[in-house]
C-alpha positions in Angstrom: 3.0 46.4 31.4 5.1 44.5 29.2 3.8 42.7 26.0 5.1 38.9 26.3 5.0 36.3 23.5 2.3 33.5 23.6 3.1 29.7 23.2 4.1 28.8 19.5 4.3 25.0 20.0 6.8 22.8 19.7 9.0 22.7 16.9 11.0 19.3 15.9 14.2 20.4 17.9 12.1 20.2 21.1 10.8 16.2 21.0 12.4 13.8 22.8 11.4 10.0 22.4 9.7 9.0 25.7 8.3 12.8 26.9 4.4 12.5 27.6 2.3 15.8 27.2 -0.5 16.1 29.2 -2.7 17.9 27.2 -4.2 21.1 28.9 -7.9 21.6 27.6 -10.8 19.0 28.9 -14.1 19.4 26.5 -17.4 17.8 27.7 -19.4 15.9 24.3 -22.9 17.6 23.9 -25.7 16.0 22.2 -25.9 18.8 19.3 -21.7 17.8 19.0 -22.4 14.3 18.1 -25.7 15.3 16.4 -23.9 17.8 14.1 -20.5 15.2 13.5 -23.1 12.4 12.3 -25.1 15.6 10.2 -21.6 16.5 8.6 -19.9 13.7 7.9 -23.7 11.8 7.0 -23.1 9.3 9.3 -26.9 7.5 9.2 -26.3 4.9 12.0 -29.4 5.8 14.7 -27.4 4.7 17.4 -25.4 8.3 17.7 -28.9 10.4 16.7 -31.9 8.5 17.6 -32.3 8.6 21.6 -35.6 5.8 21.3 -33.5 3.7 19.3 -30.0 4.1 21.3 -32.5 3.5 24.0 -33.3 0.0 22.9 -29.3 -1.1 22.9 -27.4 -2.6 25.7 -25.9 1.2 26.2 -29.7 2.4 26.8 -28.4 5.8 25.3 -26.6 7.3 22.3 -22.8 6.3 21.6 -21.2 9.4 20.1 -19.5 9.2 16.7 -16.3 7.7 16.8 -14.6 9.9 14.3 -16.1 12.8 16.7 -13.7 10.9 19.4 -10.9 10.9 16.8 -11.0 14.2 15.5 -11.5 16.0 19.4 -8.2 13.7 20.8 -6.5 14.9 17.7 -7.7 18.5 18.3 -6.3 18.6 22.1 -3.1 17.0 20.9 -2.4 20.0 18.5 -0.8 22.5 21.2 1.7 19.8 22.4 2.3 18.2 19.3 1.6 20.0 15.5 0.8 23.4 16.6 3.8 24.1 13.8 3.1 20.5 11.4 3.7 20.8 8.2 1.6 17.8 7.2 -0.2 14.7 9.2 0.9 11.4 7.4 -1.5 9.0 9.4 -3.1 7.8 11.9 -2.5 4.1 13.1 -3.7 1.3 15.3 -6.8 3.4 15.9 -8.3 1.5 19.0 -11.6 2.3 20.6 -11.6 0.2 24.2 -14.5 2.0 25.8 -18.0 3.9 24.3 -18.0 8.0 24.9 -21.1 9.3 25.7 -23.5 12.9 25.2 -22.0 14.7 28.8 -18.6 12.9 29.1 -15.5 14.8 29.6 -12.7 14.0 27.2 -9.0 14.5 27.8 -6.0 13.6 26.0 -2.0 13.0 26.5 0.6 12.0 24.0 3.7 10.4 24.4 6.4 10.6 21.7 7.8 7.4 20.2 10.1 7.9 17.4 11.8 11.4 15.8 13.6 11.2 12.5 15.2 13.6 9.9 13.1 14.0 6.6 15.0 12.1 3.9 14.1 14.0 1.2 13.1 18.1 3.1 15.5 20.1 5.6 12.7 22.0 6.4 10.8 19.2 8.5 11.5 16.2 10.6 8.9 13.3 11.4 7.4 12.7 14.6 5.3 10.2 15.9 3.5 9.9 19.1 0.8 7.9 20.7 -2.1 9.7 21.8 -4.4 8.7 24.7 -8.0 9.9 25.6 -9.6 9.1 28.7 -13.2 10.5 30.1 -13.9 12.0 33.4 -13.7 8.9 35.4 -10.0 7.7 34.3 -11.1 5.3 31.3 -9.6 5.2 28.3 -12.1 5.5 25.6 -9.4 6.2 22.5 -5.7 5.4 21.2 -3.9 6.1 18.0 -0.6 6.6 17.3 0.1 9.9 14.2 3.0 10.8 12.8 3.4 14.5 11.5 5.8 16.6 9.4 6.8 18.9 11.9 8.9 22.4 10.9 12.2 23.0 12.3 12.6 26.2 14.3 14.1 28.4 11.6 12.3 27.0 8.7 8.1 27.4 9.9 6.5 30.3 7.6 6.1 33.2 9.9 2.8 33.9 11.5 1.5 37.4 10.6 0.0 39.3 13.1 -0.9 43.0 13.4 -1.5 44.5 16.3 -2.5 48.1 17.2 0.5 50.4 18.3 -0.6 51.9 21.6 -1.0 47.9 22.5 2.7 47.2 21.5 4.1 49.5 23.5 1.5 48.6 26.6 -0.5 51.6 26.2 -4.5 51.2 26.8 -6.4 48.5 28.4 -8.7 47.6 25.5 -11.9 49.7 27.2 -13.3 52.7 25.4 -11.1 55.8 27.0 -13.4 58.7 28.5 -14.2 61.5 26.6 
């Protein structure tokens, strides 16, 4: 058995103006999601926690919390895109075309739009992409374009990581061993 290396992310070497990532991981919104987002961040509008009142609206049901929406797309986008940031400079031209309901499927792409050197750190170059979510049916419910400090290849602080020997050298499969 050999012992191979897991995805690190992209470092600012590998973007290329005009590649789209499909982003891999789907997540379906659950009621106690966009109940906790709107407990967190004390959001107090009913229409994301009161199911009577949403009820009453042209939706006839809960919207879920926009910045829910935000921070999930941004979440799925971080494998693809600042897996290895250094810093997230903004988020811009946030638009919202369609509502995301409790039991909708979210996923995401990104496309990249610009790549520059740092001016003033060697260690980082800026990237900025447009991100897309979409529900379950095709319909984009989210777009934002972010631009990131990403690390260069040889300049991202090392990820420590100990691992038992026997496991290193493929021994063992993880299940207790007879006695």
């Amino acid at each position: 058995m050999a012992v191979k290396e897991g995805w690190k992310g992209r470092f600012f070497e590998d973007f290329e103006v005009g590649d789209v990532y499909e982003h891999p991981l789907g997540r379906t919104v659950t009621t106690t999601d966009n109940l906790w987002f709107t407990l967190l961040t004390q959001n107090t509008a009913p229409i994301h926690v009161d199911h009577a009142y949403a009820k009453q609206t042209e939706f006839g049901k809960p919207l879920v919390d926009s910045t829910f929406t935000v921070a999930l797309v941004t979440g799925q986008s971080v494998t693809d895109v600042s897996q290895n940031v250094f810093a997230n400079l903004g988020w811009d031209e946030i638009r919202l075309p369609a509502p995301v309901f409790e039991g909708d499927t979210i996923y995401s792409q990104s496309e990249v739009l610009e790549t520059r050197e740092s001016r003033s750190r060697v260690n980082v170059g800026i990237v900025k992409v447009k991100t897309t979510g979409y529900n379950q049916e095709g319909t984009v419910v989210i777009t934002f374009k972010r631009t990131v400090l990403v690390y260069r290849r040889d300049h991202a602080p090392k990820t420590v990581r100990t691992f038992p020997e026997k496991h290193r050298r493929g021994e063992g499969s993880g299940a207790a061993e007879p006695s």
